[in-house]
VMD Tcl script that draws the C-alpha trace (Angstrom):
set ca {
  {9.71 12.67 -11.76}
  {7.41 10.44 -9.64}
  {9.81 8.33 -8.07}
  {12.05 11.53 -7.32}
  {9.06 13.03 -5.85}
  {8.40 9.93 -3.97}
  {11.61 9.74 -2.32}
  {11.65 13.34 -1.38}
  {7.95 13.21 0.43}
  {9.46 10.36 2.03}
  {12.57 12.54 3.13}
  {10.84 14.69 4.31}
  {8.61 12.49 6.32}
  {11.12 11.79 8.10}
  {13.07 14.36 8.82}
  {9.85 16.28 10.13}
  {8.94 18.69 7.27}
  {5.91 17.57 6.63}
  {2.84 15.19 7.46}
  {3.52 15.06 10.84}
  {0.43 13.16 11.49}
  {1.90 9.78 9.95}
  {3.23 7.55 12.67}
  {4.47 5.42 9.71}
  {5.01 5.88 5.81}
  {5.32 2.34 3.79}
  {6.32 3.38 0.20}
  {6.55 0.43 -2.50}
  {7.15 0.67 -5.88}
  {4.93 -1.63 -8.13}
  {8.14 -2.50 -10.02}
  {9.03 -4.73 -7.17}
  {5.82 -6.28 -6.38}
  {5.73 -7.81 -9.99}
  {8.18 -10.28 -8.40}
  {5.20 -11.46 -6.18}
  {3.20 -14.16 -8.03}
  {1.60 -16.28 -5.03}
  {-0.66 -14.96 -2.66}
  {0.76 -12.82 0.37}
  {-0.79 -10.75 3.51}
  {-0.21 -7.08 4.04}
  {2.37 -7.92 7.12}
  {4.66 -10.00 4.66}
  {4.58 -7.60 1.84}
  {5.74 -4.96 4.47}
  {7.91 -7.17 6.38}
  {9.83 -7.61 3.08}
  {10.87 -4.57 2.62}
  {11.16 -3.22 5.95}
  {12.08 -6.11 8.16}
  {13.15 -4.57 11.29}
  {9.03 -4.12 12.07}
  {9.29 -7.52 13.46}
  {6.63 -8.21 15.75}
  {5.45 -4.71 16.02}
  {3.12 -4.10 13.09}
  {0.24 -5.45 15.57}
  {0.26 -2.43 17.08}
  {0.96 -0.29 14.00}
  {-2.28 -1.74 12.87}
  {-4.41 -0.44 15.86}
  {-3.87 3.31 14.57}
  {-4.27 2.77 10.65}
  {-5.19 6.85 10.60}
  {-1.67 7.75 11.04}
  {-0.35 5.17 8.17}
  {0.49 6.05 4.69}
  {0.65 3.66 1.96}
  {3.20 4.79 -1.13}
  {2.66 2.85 -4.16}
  {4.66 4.38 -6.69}
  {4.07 3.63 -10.85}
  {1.12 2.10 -11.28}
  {1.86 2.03 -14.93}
  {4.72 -0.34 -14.59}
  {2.49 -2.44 -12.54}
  {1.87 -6.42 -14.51}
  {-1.09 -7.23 -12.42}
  {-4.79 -5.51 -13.07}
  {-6.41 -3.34 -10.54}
  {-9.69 -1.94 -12.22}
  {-11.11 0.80 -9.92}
  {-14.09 1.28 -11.93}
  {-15.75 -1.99 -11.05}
  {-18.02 -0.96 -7.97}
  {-19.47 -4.88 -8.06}
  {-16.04 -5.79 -7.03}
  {-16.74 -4.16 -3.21}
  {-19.43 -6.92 -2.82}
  {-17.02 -9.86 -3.96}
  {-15.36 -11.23 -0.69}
  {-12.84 -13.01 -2.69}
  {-11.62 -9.55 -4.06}
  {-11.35 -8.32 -0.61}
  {-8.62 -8.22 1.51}
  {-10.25 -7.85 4.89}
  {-7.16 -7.80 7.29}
  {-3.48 -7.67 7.04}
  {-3.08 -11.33 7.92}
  {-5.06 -12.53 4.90}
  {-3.54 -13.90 2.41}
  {-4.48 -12.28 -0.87}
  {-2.61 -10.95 -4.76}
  {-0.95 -7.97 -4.24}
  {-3.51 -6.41 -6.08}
  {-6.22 -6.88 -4.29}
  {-4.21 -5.67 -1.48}
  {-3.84 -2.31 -2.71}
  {-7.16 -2.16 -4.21}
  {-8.39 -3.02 -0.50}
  {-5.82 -0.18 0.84}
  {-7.61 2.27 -1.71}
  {-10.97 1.05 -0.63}
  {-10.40 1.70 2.92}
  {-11.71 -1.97 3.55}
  {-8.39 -2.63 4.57}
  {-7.19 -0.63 7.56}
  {-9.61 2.18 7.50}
  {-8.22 5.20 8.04}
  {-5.16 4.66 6.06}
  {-3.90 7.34 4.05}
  {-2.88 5.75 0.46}
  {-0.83 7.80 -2.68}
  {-0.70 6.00 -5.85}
  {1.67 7.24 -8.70}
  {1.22 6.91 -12.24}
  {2.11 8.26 -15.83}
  {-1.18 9.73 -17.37}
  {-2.74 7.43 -19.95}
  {-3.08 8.87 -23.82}
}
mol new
graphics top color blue
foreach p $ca { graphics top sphere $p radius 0.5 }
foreach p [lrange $ca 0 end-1] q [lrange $ca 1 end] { graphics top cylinder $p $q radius 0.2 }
display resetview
């Protein structure tokens, strides 16, 4: 059900149905960022799955109010992304200020979440409810 529903706010995305305020909608699924174990910056994580951005994601990144982040099954994710640690806004190394620092995929979406990476951003996370 979430990846279905997913894929069909992404269809229709694009096809104009809806949300016609995004410039640009980046969906990943955390099943395929598991296979990232080094550190990596927000313009290679996107770059990897949607290479034909080339060289234009500096200007994508001067209107981050018409981006939206997909991340879809949290619960499959292997790395940890605890949202209830406030402390964690004040620890620069958990920070991912920019999209050319290098940081874990994690802390990439946590700083997505955040808004201290692109501000603005508009960011869906999926997940199955916890018990």
């Amino acid at each position: 059900g979430k990846t279905t529903m997913v894929q069909k706010i992404v269809h229709d995305w694009a096809t104009g149905k809806i949300y016609p305020h995004f410039q640009f909608v980046f969906s990943f699924k955390f099943r395929d960022l598991n296979t990232i174990d080094c550190k990596i910056n927000l313009r290679q994580l996107i770059l990897h799955q949607y290479p034909y951005f080339g060289n234009m994601l500096g200007e994508v990144w001067k209107n981050p109010e018409g981006l939206l982040f997909i991340f879809d099954c949290l619960d499959q994710f292997k790395g940890r992304i605890n949202f209830a640690d406030s402390w964690r806004d004040t620890e620069p190394q958990h920070k991912c200020p920019d999209p050319e620092s290098r940081c874990k995929v994690s802390e990439i979406v946590y700083s997505l979440i955040q808004h201290k990476l692109l501000p603005g951003c508009s960011v869906l996370v999926t997940t199955r409810p916890t018990v």
